[in-house]
Backbone as XML, in Angstrom:
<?xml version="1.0"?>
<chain id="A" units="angstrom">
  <residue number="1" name="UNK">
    <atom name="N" x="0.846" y="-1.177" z="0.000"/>
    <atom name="CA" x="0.000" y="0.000" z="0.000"/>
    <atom name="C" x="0.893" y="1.243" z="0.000"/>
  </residue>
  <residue number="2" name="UNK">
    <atom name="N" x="0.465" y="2.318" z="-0.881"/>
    <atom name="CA" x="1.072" y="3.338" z="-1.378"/>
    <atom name="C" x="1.055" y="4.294" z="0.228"/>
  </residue>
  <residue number="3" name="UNK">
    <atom name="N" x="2.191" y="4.685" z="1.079"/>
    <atom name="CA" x="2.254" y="5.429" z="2.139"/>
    <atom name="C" x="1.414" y="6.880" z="2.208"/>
  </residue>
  <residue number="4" name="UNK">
    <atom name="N" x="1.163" y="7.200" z="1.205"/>
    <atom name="CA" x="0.039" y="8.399" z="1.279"/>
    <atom name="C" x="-1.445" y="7.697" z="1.482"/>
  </residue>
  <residue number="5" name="UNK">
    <atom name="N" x="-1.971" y="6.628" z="0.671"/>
    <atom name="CA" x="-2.908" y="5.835" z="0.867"/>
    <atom name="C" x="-3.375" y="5.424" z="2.554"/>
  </residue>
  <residue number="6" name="UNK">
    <atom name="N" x="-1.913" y="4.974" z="2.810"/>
    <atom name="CA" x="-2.042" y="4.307" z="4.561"/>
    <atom name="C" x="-2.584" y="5.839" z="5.077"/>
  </residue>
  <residue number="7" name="UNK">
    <atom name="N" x="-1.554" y="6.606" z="4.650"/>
    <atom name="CA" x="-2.236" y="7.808" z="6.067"/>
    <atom name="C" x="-3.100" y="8.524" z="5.921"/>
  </residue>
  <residue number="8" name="UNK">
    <atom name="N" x="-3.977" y="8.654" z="4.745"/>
    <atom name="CA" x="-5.204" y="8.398" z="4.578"/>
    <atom name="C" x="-6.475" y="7.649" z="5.263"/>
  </residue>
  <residue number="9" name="UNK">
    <atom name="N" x="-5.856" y="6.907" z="4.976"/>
    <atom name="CA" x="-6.461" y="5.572" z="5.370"/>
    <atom name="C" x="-6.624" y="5.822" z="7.387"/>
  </residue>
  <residue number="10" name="UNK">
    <atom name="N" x="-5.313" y="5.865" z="7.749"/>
    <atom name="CA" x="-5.329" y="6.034" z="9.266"/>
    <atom name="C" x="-6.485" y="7.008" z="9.478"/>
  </residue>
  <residue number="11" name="UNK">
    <atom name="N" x="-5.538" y="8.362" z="8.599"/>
    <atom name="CA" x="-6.459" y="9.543" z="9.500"/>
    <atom name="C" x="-8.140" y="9.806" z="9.499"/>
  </residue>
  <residue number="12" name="UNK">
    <atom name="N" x="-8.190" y="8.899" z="8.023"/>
    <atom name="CA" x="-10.089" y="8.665" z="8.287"/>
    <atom name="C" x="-10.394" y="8.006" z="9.257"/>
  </residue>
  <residue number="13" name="UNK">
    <atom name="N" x="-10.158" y="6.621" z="9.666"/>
    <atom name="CA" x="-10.416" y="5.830" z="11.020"/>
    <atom name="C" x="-10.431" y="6.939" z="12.295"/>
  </residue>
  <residue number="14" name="UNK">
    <atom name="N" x="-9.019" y="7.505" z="12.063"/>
    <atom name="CA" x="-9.251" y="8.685" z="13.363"/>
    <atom name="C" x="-10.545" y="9.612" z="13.322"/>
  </residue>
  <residue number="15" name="UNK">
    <atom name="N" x="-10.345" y="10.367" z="12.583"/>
    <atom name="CA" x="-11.741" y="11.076" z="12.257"/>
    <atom name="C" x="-12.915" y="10.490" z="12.646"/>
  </residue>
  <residue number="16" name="UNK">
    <atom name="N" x="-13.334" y="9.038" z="12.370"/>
    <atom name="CA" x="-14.309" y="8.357" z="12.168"/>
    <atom name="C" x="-14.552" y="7.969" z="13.968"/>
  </residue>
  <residue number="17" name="UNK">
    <atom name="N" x="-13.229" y="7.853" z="14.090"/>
    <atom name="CA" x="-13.412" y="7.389" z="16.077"/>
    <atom name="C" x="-14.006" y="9.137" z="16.465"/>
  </residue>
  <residue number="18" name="UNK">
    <atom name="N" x="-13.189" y="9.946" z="16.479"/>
    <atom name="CA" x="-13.209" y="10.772" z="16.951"/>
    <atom name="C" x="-14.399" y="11.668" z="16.927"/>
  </residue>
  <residue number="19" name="UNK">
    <atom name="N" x="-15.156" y="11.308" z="15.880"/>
    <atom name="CA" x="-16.876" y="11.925" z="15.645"/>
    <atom name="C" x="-17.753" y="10.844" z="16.269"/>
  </residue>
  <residue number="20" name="UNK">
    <atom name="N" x="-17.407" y="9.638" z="16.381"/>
    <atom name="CA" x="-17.926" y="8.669" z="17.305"/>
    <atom name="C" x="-18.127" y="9.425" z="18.556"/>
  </residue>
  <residue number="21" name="UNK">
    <atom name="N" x="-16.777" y="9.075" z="18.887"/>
    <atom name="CA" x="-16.902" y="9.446" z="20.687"/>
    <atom name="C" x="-17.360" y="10.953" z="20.967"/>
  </residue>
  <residue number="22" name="UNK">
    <atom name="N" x="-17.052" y="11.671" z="19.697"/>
    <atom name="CA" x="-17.905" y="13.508" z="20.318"/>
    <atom name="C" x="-19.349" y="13.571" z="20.183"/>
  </residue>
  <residue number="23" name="UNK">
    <atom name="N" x="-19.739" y="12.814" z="19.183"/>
    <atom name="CA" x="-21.095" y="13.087" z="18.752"/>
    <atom name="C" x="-21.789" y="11.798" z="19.017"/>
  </residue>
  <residue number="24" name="UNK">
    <atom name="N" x="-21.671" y="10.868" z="18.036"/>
    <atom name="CA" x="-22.861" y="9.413" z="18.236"/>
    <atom name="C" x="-23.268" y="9.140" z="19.783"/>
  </residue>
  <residue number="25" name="UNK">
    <atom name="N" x="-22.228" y="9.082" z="21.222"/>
    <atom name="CA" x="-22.019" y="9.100" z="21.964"/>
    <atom name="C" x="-22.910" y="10.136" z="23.185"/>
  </residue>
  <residue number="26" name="UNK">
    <atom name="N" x="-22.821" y="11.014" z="22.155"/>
    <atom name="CA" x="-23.534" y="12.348" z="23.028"/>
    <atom name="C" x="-25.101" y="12.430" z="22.660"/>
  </residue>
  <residue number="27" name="UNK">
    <atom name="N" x="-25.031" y="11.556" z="21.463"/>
    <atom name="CA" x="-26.947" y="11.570" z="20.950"/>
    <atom name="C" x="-27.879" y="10.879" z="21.621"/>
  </residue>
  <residue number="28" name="UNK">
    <atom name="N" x="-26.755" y="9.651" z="22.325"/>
    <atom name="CA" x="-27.495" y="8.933" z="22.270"/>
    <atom name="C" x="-27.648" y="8.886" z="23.995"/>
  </residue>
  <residue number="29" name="UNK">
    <atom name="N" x="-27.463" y="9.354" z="24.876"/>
    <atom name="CA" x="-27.221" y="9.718" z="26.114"/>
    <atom name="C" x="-28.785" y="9.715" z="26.722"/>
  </residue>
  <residue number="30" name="UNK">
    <atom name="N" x="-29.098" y="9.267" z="27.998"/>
    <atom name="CA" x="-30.490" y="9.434" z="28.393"/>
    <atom name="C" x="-30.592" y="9.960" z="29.353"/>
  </residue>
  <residue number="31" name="UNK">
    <atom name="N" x="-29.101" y="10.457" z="30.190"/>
    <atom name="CA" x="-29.354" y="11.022" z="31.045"/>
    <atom name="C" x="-29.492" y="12.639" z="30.929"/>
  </residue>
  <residue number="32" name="UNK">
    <atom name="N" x="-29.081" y="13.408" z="29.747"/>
    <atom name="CA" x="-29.414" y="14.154" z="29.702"/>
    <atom name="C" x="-30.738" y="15.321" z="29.275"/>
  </residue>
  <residue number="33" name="UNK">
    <atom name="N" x="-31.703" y="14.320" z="29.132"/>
    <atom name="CA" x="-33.391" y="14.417" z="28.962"/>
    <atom name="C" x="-33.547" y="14.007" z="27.444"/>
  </residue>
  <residue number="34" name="UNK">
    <atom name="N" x="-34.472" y="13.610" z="26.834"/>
    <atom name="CA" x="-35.292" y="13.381" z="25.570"/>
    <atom name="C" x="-34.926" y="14.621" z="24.667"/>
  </residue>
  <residue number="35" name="UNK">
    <atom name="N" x="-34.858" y="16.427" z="25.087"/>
    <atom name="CA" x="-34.151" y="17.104" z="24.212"/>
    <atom name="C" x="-32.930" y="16.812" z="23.675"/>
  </residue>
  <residue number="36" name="UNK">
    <atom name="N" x="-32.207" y="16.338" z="24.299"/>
    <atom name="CA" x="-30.761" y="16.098" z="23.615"/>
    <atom name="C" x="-30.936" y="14.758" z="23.243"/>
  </residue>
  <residue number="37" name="UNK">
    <atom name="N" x="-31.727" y="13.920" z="23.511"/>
    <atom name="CA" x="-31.507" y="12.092" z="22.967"/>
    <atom name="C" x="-31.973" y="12.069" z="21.142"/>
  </residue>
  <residue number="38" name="UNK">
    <atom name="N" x="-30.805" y="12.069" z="20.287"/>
    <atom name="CA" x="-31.254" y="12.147" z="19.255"/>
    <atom name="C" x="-30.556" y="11.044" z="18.320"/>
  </residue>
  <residue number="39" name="UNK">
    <atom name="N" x="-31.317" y="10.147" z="18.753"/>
    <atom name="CA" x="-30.932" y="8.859" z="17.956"/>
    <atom name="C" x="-32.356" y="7.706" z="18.027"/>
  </residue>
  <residue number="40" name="UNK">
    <atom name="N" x="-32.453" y="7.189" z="16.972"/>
    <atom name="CA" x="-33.081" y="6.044" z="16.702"/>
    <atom name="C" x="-32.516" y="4.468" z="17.882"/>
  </residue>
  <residue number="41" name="UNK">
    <atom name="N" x="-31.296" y="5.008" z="17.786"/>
    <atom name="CA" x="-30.391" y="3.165" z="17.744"/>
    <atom name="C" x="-31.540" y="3.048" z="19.743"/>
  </residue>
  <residue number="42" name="UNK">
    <atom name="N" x="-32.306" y="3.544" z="20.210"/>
    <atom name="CA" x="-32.653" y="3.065" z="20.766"/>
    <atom name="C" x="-34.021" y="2.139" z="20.822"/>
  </residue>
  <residue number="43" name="UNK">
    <atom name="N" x="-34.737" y="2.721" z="19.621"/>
    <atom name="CA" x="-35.324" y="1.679" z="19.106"/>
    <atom name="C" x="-34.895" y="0.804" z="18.942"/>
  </residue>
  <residue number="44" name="UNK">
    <atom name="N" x="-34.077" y="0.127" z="18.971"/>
    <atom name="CA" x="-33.617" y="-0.961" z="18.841"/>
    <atom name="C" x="-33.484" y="-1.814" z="20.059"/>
  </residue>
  <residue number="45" name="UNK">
    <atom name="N" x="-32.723" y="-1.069" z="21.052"/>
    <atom name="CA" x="-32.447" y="-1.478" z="21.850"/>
    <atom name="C" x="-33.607" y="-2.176" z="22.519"/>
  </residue>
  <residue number="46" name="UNK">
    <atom name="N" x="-34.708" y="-1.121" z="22.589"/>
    <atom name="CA" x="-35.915" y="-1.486" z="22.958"/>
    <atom name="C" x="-36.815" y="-2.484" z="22.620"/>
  </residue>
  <residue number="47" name="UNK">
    <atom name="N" x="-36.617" y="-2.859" z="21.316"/>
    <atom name="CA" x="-37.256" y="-3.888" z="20.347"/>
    <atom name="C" x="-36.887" y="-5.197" z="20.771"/>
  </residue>
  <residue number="48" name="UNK">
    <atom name="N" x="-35.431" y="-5.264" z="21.195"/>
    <atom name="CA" x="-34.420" y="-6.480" z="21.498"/>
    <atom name="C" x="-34.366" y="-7.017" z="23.280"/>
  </residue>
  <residue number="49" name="UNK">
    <atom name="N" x="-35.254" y="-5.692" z="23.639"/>
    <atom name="CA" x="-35.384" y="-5.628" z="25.612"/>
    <atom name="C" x="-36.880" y="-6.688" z="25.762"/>
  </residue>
  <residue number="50" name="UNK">
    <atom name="N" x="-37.759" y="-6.200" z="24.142"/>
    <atom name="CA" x="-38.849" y="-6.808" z="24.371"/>
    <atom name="C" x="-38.832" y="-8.446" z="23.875"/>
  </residue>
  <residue number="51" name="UNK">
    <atom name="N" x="-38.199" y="-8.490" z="23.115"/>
    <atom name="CA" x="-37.942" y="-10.067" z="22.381"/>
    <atom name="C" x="-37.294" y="-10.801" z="23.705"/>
  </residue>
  <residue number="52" name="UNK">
    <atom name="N" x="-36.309" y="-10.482" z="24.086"/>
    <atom name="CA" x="-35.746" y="-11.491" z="25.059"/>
    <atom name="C" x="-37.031" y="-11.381" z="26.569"/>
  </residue>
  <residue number="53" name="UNK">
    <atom name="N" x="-37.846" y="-10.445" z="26.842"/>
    <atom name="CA" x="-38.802" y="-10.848" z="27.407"/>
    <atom name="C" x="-40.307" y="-11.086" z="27.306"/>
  </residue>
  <residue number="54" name="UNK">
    <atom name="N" x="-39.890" y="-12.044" z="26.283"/>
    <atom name="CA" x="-41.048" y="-12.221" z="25.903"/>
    <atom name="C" x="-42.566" y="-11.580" z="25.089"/>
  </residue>
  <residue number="55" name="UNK">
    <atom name="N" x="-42.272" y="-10.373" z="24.898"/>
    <atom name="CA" x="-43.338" y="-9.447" z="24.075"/>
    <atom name="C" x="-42.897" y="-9.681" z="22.828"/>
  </residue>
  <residue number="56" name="UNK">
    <atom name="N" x="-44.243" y="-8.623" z="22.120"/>
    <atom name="CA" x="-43.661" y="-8.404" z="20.717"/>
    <atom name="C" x="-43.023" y="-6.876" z="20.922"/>
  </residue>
  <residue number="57" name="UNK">
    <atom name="N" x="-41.844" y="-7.163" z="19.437"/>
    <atom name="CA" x="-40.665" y="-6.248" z="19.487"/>
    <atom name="C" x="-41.595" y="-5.055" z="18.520"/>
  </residue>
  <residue number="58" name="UNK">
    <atom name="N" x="-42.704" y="-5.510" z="17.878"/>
    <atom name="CA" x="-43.611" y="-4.291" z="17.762"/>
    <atom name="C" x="-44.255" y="-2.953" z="18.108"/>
  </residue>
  <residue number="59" name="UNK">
    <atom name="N" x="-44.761" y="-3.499" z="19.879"/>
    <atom name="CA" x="-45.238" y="-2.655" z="20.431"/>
    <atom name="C" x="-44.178" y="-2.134" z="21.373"/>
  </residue>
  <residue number="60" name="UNK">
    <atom name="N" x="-42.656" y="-2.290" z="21.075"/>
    <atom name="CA" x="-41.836" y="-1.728" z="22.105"/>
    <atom name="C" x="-41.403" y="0.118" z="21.550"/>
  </residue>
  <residue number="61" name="UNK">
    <atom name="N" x="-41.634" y="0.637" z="22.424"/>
    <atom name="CA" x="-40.842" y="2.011" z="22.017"/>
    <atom name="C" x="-39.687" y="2.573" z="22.686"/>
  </residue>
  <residue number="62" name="UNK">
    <atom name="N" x="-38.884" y="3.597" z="21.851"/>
    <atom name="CA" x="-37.973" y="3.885" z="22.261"/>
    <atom name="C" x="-38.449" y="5.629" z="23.395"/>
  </residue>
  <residue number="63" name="UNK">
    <atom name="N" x="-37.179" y="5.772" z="23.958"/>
    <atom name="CA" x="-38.073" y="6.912" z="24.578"/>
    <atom name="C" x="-38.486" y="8.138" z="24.135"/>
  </residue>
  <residue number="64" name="UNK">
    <atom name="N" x="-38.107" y="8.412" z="23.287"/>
    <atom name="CA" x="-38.802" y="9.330" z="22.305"/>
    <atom name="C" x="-40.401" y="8.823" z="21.441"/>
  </residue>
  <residue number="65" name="UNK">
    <atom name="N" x="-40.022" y="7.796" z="21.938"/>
    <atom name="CA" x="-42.024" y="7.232" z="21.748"/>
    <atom name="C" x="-41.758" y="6.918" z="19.881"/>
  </residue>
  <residue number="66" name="UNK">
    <atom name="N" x="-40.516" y="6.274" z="19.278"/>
    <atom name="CA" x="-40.504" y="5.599" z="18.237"/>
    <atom name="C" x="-40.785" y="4.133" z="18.056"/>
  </residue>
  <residue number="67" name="UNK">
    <atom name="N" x="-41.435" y="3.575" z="17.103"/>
    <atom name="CA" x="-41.727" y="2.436" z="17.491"/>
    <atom name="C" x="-41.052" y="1.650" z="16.620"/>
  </residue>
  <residue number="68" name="UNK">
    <atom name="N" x="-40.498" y="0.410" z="16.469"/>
    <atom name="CA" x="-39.843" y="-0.556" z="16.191"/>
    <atom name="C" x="-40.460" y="-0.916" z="14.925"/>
  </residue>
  <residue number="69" name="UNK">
    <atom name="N" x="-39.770" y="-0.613" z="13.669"/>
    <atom name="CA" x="-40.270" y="-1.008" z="12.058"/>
    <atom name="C" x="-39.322" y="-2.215" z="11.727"/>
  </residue>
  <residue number="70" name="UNK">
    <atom name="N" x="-38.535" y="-3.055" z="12.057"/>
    <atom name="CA" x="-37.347" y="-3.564" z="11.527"/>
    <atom name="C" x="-37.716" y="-4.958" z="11.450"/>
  </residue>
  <residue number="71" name="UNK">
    <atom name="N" x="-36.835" y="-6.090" z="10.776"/>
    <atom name="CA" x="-36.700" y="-7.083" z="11.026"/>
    <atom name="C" x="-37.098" y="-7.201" z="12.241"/>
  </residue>
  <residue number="72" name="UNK">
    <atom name="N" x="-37.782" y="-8.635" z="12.892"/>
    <atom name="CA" x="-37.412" y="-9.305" z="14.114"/>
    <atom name="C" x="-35.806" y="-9.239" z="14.092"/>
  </residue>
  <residue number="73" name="UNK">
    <atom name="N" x="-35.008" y="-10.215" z="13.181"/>
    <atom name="CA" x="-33.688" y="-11.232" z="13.633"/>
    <atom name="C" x="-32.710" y="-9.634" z="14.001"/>
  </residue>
  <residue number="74" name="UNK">
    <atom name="N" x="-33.137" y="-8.388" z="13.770"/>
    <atom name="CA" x="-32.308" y="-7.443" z="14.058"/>
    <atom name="C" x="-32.268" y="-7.326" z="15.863"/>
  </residue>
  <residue number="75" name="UNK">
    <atom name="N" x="-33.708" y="-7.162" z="16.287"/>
    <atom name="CA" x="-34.044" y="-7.667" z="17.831"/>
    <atom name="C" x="-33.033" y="-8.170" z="18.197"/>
  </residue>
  <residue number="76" name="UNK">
    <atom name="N" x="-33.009" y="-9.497" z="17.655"/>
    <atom name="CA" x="-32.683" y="-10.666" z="18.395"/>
    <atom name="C" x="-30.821" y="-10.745" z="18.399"/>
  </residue>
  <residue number="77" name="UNK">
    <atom name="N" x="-30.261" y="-9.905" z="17.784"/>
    <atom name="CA" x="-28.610" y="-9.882" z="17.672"/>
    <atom name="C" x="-28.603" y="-8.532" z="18.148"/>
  </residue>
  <residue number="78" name="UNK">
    <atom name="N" x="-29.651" y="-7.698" z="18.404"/>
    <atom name="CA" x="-28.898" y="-6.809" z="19.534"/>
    <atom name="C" x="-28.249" y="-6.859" z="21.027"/>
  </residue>
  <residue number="79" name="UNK">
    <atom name="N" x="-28.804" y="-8.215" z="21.620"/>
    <atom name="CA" x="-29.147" y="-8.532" z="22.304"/>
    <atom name="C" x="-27.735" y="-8.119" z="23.175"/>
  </residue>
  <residue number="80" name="UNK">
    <atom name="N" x="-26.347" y="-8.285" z="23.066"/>
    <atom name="CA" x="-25.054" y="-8.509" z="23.682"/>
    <atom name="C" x="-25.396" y="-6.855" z="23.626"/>
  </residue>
  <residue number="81" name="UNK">
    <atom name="N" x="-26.017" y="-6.430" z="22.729"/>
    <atom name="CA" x="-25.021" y="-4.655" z="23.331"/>
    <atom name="C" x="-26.318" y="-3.927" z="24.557"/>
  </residue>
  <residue number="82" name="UNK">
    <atom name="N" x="-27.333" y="-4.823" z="24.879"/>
    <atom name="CA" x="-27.898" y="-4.426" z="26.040"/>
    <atom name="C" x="-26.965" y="-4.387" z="27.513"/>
  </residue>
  <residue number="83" name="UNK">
    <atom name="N" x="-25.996" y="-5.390" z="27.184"/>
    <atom name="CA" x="-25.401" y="-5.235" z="28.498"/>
    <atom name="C" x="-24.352" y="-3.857" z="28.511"/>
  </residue>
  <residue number="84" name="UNK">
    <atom name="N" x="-24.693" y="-3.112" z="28.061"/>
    <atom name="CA" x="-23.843" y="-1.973" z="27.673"/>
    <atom name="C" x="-24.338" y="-0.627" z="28.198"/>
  </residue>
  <residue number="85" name="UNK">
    <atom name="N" x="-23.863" y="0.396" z="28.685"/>
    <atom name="CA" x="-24.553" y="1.342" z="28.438"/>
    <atom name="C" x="-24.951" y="1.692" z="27.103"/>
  </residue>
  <residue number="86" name="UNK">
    <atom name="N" x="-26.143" y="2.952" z="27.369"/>
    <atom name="CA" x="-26.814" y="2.971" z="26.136"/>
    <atom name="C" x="-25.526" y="3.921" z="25.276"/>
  </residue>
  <residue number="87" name="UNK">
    <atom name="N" x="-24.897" y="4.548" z="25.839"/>
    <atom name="CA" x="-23.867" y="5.279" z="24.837"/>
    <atom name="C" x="-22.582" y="4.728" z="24.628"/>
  </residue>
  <residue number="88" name="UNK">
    <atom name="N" x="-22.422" y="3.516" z="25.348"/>
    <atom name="CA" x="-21.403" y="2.953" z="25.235"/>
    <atom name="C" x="-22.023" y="1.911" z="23.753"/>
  </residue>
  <residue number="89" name="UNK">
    <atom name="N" x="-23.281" y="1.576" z="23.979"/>
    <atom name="CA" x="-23.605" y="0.585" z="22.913"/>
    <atom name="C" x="-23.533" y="1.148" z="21.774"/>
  </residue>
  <residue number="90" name="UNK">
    <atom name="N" x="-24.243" y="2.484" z="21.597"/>
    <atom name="CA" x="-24.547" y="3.302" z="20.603"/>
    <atom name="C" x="-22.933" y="3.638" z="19.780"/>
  </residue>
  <residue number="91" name="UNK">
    <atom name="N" x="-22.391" y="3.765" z="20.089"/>
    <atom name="CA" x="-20.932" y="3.890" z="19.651"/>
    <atom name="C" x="-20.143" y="2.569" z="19.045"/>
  </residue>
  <residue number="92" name="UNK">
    <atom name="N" x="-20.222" y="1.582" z="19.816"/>
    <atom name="CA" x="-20.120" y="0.518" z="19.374"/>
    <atom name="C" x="-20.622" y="0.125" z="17.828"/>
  </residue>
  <residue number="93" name="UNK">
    <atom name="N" x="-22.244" y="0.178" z="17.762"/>
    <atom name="CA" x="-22.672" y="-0.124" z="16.171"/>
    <atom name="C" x="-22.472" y="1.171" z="15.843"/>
  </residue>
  <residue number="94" name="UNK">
    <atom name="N" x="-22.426" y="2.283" z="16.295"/>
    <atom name="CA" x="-21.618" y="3.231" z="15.262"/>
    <atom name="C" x="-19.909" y="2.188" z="14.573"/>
  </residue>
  <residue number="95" name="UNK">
    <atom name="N" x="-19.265" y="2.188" z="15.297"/>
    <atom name="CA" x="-18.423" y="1.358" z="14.792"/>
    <atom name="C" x="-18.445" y="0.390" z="13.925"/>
  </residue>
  <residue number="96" name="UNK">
    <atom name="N" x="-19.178" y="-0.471" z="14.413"/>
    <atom name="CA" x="-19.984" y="-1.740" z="13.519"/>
    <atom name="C" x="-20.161" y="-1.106" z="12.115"/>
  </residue>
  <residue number="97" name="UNK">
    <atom name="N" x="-20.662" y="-0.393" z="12.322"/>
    <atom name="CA" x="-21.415" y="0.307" z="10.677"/>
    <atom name="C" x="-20.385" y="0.844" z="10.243"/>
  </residue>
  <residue number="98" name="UNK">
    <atom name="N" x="-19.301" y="1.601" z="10.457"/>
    <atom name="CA" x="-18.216" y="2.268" z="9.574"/>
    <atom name="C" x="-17.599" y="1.089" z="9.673"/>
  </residue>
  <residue number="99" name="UNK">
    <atom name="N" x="-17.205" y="0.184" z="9.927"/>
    <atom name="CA" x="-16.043" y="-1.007" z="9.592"/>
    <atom name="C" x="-16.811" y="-1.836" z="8.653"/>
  </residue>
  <residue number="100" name="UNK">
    <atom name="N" x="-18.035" y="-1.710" z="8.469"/>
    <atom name="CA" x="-18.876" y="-2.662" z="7.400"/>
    <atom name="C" x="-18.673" y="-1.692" z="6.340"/>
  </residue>
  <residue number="101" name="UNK">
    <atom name="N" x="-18.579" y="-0.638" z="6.329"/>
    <atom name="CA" x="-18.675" y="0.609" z="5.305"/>
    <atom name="C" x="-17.569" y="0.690" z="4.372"/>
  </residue>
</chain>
């Protein structure tokens, strides 16, 4: 790989962490009230809180009162980033998604 390419290459990953942890991180936060919570990915979370107990992942909402449109099998593989905080998770499939990208 051509050495301008690599540091390219690096300094997007950096970038890409670094808007992670300032922003995705900060959207997705619940302790700072429903004005600042500005993310979906908790629909999800919520969808995947209701599958493993037993409801449908239909009628679950997130706290902004969004309701769950997705696959089930999406539910059901969220499941490991419940043990997470919610901004610790949220960052995480931020990650997920730029390394698939």
């Amino acid at each position: 790989m051509v050495p301008t390419r690599r540091l390219l290459l690096v300094l997007l990953a950096a970038a890409a962490l670094v808007f992670g942890l300032r922003d995705v991180r900060q959207r997705a936060r619940l302790d700072r009230g429903l004005s600042h919570h500005r993310t979906d990915f908790t629909v999800y979370t919520a969808a995947s809180e209701a599958v493993w107990s037993g409801e449908d992942p239909y009628e679950a909402r997130s706290p902004r009162g969004w309701r769950y449109v997705y696959p089930p099998l999406l539910a059901i593989l969220f499941r490991p980033l419940l043990e997470l905080p919610v901004e610790d998770a949220a960052f995480l499939w931020y990650l997920l998604s730029v390394g698939a990208l």
